[in-house]
Backbone as a printed PyTorch tensor [residue, N CA C, xyz], in Angstrom:
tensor([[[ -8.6520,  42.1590,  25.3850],
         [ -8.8110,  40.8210,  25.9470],
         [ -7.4380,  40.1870,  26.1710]],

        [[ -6.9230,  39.5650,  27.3770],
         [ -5.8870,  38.9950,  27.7620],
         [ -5.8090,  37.7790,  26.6970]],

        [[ -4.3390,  37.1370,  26.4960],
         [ -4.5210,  36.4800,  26.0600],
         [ -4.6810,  35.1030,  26.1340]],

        [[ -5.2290,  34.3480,  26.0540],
         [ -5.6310,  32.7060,  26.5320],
         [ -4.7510,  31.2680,  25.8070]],

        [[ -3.4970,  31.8810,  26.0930],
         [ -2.6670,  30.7070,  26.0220],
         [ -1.9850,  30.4750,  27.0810]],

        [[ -1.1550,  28.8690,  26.9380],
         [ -0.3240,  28.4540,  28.0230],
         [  0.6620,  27.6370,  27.2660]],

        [[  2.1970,  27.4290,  28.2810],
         [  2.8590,  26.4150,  27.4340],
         [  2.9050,  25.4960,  28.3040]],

        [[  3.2360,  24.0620,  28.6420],
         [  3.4060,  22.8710,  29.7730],
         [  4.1290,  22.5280,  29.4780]],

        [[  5.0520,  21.8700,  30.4930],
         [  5.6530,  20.9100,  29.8680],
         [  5.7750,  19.8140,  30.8940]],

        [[  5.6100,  18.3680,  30.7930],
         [  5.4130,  17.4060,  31.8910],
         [  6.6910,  16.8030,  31.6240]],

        [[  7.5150,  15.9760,  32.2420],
         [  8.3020,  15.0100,  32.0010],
         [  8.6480,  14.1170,  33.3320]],

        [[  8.6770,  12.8410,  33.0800],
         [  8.6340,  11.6220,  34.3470],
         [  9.9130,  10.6470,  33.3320]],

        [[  9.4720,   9.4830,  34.4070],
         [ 10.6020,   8.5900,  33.5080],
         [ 10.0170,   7.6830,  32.5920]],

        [[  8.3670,   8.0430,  32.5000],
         [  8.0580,   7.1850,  31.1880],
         [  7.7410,   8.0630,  29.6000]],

        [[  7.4210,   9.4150,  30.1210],
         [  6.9350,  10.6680,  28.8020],
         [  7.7430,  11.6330,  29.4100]],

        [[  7.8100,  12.7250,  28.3640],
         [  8.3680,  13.7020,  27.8370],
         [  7.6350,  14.8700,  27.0190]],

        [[  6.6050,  15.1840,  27.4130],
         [  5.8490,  16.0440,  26.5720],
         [  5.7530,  17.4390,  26.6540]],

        [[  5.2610,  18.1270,  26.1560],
         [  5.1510,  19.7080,  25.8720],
         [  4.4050,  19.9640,  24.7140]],

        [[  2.9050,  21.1840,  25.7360],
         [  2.2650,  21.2620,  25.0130],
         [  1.5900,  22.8650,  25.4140]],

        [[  1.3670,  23.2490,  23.7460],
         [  0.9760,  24.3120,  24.1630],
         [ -0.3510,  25.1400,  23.4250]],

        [[ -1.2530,  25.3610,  24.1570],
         [ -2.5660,  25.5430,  23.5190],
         [ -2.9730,  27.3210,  23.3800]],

        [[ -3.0420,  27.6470,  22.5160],
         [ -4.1200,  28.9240,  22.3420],
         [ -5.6940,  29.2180,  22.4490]],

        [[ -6.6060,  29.3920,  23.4670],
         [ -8.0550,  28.5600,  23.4000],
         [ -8.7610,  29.5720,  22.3450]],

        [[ -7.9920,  30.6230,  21.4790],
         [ -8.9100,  31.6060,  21.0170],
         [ -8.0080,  31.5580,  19.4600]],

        [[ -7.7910,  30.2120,  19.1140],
         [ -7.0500,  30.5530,  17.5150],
         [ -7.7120,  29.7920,  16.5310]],

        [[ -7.2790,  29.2130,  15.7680],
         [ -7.8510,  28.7210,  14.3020],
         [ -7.7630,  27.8110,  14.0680]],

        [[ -7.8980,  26.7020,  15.0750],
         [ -8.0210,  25.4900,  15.0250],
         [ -6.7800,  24.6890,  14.4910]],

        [[ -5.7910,  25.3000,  14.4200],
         [ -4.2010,  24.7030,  14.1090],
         [ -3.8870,  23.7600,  14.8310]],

        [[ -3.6870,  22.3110,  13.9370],
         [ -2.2790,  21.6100,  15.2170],
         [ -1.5200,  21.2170,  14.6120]],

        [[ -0.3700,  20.8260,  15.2140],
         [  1.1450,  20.6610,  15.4450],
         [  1.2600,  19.4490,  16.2760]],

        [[  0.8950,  17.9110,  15.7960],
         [  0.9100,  17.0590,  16.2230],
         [  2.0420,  16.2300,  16.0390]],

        [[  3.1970,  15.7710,  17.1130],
         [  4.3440,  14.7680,  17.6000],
         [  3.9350,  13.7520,  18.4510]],

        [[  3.5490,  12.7150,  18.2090],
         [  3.1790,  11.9290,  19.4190],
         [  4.0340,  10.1440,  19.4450]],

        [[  4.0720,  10.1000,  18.3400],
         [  4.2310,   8.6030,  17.7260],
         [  3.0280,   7.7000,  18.0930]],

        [[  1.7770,   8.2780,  18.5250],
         [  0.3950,   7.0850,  18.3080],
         [ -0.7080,   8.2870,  17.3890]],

        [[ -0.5360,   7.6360,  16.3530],
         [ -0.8780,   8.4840,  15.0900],
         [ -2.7810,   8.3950,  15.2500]],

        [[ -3.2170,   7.3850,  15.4490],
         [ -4.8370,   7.2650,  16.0500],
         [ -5.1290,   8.5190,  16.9510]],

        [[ -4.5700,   9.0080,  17.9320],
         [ -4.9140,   9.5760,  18.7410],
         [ -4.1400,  10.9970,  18.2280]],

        [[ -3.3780,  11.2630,  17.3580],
         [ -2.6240,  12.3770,  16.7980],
         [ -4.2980,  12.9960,  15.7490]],

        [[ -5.1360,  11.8740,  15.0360],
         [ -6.1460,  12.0340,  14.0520],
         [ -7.3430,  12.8820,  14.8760]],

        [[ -7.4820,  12.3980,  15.9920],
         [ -8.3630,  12.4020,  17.0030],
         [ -8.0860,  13.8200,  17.6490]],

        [[ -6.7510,  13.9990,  18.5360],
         [ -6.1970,  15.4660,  19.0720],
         [ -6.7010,  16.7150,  18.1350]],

        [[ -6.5650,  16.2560,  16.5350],
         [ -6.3630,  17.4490,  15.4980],
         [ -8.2050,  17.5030,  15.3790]],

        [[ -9.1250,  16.4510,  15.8470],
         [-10.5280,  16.9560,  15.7560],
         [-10.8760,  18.0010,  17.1840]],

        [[-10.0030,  17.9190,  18.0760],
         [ -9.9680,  18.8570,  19.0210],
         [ -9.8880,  20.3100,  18.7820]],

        [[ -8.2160,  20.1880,  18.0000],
         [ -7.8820,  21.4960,  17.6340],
         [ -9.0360,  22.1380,  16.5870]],

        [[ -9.8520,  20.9600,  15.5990],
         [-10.3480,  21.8530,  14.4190],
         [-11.8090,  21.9890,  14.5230]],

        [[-12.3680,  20.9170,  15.8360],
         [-13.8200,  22.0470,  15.9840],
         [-13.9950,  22.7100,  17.4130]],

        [[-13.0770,  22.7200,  18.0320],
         [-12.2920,  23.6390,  19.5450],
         [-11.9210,  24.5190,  18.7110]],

        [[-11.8180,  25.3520,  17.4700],
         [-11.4940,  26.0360,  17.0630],
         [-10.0760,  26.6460,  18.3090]],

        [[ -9.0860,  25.8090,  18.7700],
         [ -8.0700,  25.6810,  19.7600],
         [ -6.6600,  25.9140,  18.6730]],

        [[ -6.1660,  26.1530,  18.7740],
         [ -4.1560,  25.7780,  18.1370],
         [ -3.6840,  25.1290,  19.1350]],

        [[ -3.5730,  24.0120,  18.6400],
         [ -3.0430,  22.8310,  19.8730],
         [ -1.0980,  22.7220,  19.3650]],

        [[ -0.3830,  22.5660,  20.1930],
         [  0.7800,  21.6540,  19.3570],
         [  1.2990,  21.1380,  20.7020]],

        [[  1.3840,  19.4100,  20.3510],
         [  1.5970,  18.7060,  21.4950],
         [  3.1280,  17.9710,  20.5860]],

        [[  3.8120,  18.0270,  21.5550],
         [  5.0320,  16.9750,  21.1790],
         [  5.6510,  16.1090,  22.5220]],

        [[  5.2700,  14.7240,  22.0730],
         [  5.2630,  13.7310,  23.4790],
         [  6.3050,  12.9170,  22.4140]],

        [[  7.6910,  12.2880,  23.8160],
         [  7.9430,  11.0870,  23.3010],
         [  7.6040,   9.8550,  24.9940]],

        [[  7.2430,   8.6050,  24.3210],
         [  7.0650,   8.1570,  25.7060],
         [  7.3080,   6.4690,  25.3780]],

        [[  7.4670,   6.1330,  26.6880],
         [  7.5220,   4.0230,  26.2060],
         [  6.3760,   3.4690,  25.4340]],

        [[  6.9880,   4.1480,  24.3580],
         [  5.5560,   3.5970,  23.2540],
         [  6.5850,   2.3690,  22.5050]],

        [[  7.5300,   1.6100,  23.3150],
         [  7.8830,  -0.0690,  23.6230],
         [  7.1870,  -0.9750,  23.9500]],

        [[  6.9890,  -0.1630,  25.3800],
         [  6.0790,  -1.2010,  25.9170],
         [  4.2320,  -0.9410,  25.4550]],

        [[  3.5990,  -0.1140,  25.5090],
         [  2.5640,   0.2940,  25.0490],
         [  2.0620,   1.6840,  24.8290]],

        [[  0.9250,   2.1690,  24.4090],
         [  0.4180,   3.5100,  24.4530],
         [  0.0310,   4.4560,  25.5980]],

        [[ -0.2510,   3.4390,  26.3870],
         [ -1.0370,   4.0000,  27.9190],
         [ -0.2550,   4.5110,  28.2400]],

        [[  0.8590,   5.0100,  28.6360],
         [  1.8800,   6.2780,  29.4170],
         [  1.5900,   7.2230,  29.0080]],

        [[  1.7470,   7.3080,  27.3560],
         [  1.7020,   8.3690,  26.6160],
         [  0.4180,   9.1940,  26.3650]],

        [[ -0.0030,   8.2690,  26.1350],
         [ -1.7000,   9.2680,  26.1160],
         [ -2.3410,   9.8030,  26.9220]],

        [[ -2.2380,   8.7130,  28.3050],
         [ -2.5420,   9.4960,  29.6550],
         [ -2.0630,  10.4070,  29.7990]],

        [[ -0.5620,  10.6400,  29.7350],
         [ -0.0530,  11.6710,  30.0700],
         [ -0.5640,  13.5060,  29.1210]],

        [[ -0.6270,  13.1210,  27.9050],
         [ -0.9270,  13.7260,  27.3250],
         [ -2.1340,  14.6580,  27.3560]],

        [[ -3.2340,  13.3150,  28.3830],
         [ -4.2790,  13.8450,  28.6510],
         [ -4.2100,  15.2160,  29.6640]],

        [[ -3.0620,  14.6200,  30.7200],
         [ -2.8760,  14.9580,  32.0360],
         [ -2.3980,  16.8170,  31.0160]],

        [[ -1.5690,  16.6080,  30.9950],
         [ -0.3610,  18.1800,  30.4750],
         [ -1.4850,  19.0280,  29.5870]],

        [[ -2.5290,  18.2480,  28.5890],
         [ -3.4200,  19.4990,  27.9080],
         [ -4.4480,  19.6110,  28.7720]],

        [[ -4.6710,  18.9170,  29.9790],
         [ -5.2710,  19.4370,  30.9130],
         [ -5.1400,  20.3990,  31.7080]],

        [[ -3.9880,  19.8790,  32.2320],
         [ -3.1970,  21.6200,  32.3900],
         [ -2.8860,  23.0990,  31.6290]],

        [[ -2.5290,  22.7370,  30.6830],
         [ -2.1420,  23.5810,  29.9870],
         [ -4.0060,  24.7790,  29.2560]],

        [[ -5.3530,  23.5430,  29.2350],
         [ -6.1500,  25.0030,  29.3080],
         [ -6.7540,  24.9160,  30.5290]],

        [[ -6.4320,  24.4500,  31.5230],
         [ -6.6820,  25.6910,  33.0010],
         [ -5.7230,  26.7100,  32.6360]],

        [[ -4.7620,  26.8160,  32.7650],
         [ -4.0110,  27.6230,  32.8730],
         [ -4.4380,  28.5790,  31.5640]],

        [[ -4.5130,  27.9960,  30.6920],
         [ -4.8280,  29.4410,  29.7670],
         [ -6.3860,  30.0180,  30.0290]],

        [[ -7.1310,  29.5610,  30.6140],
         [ -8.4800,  29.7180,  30.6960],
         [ -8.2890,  31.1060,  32.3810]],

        [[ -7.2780,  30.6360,  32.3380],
         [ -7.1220,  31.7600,  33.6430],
         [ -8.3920,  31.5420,  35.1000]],

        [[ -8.7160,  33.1210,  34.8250],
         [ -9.7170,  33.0870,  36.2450],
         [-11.5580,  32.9390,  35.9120]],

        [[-11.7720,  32.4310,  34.7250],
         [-12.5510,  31.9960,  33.6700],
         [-13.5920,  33.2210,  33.8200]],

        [[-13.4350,  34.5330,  34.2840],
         [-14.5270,  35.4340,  34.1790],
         [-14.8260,  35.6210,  32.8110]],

        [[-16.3980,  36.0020,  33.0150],
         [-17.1640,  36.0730,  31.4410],
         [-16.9620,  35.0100,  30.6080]],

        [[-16.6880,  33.7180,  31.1470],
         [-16.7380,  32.6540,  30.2130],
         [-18.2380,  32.1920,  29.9840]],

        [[-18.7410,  31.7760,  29.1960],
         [-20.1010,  30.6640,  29.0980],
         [-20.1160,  29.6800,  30.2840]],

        [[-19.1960,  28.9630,  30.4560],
         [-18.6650,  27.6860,  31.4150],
         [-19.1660,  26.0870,  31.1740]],

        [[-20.5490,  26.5660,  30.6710],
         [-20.9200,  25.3080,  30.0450],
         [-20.9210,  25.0710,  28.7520]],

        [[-20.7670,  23.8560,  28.2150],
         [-20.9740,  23.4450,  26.4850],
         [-21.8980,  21.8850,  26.5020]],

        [[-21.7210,  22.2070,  25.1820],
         [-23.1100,  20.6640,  24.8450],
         [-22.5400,  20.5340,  23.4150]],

        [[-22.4190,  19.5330,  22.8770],
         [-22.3370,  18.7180,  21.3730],
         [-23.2770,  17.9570,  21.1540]],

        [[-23.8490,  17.3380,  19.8590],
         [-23.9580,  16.3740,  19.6660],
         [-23.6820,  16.2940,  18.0860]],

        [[-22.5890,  14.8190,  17.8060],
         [-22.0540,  14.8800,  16.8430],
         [-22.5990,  13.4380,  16.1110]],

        [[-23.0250,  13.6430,  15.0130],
         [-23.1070,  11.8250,  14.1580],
         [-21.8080,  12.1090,  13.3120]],

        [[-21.8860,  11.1890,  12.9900],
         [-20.6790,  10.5280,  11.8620],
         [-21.4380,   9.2790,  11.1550]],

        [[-22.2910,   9.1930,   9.9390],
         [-22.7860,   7.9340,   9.6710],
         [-23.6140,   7.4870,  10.4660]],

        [[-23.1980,   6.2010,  11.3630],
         [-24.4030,   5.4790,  11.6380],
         [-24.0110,   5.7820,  13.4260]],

        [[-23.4240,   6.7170,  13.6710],
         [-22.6290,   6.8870,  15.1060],
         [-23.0330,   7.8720,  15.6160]],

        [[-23.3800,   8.3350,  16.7550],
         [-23.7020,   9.7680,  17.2360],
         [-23.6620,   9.5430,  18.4720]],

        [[-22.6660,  11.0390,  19.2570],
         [-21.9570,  10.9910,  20.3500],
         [-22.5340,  12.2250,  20.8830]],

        [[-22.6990,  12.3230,  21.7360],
         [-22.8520,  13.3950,  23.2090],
         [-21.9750,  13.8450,  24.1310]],

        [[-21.6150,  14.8770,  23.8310],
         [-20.1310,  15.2380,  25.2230],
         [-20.7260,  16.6940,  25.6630]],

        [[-20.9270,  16.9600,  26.8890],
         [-21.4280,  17.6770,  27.8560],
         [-20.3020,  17.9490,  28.8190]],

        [[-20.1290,  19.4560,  28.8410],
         [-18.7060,  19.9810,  29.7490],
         [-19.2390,  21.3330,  30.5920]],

        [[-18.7780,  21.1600,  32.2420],
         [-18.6310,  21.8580,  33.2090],
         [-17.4350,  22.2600,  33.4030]],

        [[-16.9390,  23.9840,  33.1830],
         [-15.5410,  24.4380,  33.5680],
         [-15.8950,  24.6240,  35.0020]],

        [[-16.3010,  23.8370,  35.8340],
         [-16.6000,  24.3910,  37.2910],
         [-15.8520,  24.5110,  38.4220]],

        [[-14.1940,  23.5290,  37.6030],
         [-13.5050,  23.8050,  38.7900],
         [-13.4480,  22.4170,  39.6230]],

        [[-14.3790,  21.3570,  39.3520],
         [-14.1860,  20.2180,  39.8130],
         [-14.1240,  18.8860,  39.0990]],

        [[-13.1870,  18.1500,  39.1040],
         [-12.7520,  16.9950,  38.2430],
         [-14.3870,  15.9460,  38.1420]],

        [[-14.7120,  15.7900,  37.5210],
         [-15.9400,  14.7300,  37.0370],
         [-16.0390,  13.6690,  35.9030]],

        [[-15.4890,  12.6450,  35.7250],
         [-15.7950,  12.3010,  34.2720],
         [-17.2810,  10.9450,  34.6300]],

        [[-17.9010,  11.0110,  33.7010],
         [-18.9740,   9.9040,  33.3260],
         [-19.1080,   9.6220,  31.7500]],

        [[-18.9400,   8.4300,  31.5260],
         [-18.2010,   7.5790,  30.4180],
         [-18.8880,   6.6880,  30.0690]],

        [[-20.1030,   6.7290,  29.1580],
         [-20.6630,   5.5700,  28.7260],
         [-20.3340,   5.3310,  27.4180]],

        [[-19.6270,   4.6220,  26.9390],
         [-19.1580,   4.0320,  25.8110],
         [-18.7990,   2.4200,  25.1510]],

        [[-19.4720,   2.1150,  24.6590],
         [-18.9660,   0.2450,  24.6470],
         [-18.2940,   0.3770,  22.6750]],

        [[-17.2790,   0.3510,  22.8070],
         [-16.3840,   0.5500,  21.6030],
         [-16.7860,  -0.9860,  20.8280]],

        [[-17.1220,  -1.1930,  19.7600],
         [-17.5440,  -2.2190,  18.8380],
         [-15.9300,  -2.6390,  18.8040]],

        [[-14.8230,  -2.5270,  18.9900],
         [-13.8820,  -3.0410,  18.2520],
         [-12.6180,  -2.6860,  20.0080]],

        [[-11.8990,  -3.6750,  20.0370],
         [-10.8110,  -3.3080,  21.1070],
         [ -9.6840,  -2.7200,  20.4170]],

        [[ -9.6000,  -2.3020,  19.9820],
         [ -8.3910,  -1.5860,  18.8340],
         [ -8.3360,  -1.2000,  17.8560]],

        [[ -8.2690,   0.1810,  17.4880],
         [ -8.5760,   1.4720,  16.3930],
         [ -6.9380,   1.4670,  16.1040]],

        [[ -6.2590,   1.3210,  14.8370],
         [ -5.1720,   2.0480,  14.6360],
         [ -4.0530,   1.3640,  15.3940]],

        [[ -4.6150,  -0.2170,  15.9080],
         [ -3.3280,  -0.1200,  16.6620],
         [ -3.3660,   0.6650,  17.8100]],

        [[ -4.2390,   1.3660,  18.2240],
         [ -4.6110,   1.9530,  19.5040],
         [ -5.0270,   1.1130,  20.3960]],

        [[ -5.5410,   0.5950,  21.8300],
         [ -6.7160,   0.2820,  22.2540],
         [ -7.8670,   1.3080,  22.5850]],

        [[ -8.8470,   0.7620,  22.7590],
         [ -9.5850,   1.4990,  22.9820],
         [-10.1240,   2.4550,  24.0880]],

        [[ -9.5500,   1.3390,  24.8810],
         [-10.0240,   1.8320,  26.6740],
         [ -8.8700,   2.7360,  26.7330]],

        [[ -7.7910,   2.8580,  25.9200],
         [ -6.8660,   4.3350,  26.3840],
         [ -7.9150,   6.0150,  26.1120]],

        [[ -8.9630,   5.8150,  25.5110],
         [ -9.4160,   6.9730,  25.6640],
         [-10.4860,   7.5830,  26.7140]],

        [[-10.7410,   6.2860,  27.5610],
         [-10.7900,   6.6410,  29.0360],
         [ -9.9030,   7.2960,  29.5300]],

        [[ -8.6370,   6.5100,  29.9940],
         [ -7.6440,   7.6570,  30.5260],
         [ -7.1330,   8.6110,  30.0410]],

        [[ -7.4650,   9.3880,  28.6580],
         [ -7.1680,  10.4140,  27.8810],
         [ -7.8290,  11.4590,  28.4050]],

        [[ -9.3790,  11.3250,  28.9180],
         [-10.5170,  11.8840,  29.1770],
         [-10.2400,  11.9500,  30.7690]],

        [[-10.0120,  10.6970,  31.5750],
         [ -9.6520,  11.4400,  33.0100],
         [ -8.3250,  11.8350,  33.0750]],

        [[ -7.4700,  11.5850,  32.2990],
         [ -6.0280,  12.5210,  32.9220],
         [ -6.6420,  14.2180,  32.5480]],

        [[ -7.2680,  14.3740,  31.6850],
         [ -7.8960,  15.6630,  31.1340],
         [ -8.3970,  16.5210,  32.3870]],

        [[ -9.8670,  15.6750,  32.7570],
         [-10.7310,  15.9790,  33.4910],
         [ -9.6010,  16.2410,  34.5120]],

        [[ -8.8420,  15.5100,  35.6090],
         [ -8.2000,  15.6510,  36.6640],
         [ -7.7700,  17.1930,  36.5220]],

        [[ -6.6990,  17.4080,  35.7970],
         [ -6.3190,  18.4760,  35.5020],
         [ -6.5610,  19.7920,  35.1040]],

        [[ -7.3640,  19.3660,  34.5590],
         [ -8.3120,  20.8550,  33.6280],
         [ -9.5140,  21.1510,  34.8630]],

        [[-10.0010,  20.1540,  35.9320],
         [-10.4960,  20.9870,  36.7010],
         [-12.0660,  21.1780,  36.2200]],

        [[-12.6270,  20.2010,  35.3290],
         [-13.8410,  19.9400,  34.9030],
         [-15.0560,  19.0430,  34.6180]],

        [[-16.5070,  19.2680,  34.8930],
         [-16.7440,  17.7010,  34.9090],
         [-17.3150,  17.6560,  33.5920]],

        [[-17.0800,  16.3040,  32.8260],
         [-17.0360,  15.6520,  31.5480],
         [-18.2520,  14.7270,  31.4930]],

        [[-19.5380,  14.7210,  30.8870],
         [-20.2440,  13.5870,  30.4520],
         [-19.9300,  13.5070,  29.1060]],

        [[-19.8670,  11.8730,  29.0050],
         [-19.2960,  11.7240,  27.6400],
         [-20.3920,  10.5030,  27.2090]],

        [[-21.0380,  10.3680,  25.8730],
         [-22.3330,   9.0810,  25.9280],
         [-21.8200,   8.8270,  24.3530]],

        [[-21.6510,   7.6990,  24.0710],
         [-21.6540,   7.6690,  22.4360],
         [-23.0380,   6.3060,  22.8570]],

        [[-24.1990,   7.4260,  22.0050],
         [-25.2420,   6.9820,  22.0110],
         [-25.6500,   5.8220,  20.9810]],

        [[-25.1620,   5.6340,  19.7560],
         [-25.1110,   4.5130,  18.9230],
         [-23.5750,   4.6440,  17.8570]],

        [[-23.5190,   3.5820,  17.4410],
         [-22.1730,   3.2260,  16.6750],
         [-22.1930,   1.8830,  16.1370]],

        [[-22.0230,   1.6930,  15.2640],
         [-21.4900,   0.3340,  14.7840],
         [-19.6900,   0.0560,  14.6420]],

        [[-19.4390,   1.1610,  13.8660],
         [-18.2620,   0.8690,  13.6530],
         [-17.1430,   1.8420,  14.3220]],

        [[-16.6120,   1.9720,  14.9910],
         [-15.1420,   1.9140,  16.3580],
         [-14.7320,   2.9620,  16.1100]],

        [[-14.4110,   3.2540,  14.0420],
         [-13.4250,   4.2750,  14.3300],
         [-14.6210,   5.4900,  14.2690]],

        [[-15.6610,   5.6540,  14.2770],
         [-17.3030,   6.3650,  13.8750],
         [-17.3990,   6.8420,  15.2780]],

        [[-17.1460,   5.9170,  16.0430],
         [-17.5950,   6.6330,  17.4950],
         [-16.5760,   7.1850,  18.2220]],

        [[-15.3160,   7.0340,  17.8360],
         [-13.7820,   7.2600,  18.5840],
         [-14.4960,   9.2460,  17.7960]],

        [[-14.1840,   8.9340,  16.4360],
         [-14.2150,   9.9910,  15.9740],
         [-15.4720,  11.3760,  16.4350]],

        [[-16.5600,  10.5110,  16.5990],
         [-17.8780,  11.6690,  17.2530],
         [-17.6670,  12.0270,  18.2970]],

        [[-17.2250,  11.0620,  19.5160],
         [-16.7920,  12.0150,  20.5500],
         [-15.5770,  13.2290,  20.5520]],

        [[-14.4870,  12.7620,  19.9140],
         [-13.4760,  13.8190,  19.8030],
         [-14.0600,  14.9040,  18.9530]],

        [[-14.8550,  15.0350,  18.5110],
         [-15.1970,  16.0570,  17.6600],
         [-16.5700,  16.9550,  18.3230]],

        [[-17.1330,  16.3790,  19.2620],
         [-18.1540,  16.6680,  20.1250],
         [-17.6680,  17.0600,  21.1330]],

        [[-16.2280,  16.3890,  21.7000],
         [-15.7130,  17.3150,  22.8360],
         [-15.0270,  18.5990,  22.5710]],

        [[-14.5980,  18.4940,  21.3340],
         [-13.6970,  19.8690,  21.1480],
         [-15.2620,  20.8250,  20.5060]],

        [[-16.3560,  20.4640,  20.2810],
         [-17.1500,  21.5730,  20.0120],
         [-17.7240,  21.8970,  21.6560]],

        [[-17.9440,  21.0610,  22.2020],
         [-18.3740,  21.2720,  23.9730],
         [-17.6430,  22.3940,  24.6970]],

        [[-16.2040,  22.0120,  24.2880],
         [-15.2440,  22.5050,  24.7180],
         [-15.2700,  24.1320,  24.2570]],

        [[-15.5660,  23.8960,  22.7510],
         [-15.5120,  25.7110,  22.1470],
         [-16.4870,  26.3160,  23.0200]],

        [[-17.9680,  25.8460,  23.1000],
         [-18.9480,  26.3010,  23.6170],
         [-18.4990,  26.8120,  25.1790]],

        [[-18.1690,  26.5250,  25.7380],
         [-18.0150,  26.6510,  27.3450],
         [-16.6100,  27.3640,  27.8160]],

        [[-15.6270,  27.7200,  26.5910],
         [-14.6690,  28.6090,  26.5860],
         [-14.8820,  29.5380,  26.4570]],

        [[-16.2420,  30.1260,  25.2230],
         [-16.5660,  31.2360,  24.6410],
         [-16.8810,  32.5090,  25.6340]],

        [[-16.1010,  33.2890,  25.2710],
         [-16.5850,  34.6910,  26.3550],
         [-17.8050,  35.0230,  25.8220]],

        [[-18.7990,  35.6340,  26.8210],
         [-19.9300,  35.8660,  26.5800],
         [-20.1180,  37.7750,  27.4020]],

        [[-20.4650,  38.4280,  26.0160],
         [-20.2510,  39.7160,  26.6310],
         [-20.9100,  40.4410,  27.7170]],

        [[-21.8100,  39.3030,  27.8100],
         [-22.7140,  40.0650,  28.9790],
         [-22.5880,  39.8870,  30.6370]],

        [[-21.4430,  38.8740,  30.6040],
         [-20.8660,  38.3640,  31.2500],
         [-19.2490,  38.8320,  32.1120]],

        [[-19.2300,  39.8590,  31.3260],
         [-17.6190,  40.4300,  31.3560],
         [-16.9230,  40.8990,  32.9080]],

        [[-16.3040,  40.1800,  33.0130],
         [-15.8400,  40.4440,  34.2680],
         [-16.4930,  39.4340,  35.1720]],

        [[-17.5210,  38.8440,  34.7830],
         [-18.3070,  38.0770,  36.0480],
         [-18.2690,  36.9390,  35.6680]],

        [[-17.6620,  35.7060,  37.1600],
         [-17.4550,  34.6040,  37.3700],
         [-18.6350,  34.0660,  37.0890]],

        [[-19.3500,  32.7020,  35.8670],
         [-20.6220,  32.1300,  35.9060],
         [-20.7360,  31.2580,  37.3890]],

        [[-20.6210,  31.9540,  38.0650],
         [-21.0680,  30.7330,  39.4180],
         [-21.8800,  32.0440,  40.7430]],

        [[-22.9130,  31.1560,  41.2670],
         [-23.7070,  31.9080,  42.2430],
         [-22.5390,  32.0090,  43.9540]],

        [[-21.3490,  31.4440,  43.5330],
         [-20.5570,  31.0540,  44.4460],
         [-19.6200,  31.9410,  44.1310]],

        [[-19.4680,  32.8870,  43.1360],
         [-18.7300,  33.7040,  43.0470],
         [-17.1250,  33.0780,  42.6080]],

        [[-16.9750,  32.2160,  42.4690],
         [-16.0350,  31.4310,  42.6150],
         [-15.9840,  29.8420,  41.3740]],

        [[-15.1690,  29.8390,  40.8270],
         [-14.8650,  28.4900,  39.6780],
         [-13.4900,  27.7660,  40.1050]]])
């Protein structure tokens, strides 16, 4: 089996990042970001994506978070197309559903090759960590853009902010395992009637 990593590296005049993912390792990360909320969140990626993530971003985290995270979104978006290659014998699709307490989230993923996100989420709280909240919208479409996939994302109930931040990240990186997974019966063959992802 080839192997399914990539390294990226993005840099503009607001971030500086580099990141580099393994989609077939042990759930390792190697988190640099300086927005430590979303560093908690990345590492539920790496540890039920069963992924080795290591991202190291510096960005105008002066003026706010939004450069940085977007961007972040954008570069590990890239970085598993690119390791996902020509996705033959992949599954292509995944499904989660994650509670946490009184919270339970739904994230549903298409490797199909076309950018999609749908985002129903109403966050109980505008700020986790000193985070805001609505940055994990653009975390999710700089992703989607890049990675080349469509994303339903539902956090179906929640009371409390950091309960539902946390079920989706942990529902997308299991979505995510699901729809990476080679499937042997599959080997060699593109999941699409289009021949084509």
């Amino acid at each position: 089996m080839a192997e399914r990593q990539a390294s990226v590296e993005r840099n503009t005049l607001e971030t500086q990042i580099k990141v580099d993912v393994n989609l077939d390792g042990s759930g390792k990360a190697e988190l640099d970001t300086g927005v430590h909320f979303l560093e908690h969140m990345l590492d539920q990626i790496a540890r039920h994506g069963m992924i080795d993530l290591t991202i190291h971003a510096k960005g105008d985290l002066h003026i706010d978070a939004h450069h940085t995270v977007e961007d972040i979104g954008i570069t590990l978006g890239q970085a598993v197309a690119q390791a996902v290659g020509d996705k033959k014998g992949i599954t292509r699709y995944g499904h989660a559903y994650v509670p946490l307490d009184e919270s339970l989230s739904r994230v549903v993923i298409d490797l199909s090759g076309r950018p999609g996100l749908i985002y129903d989420v109403s966050y109980t709280r505008a700020s986790i960590g000193g985070l805001d909240t609505e940055l994990f919208y653009e975390f999710f479409q700089g992703f989607v853009n890049h990675a080349g996939v469509t994303l339903h994302i539902d956090n179906l109930r929640g009371a409390n902010a950091h309960h539902q931040a946390e079920t989706i990240f942990k529902a997308f990186g299991r979505a995510l395992r699901m729809a990476l997974e080679l499937d042997s019966r599959m080997a060699g063959i593109t999941p699409s009637t289009k021949g084509s992802l």
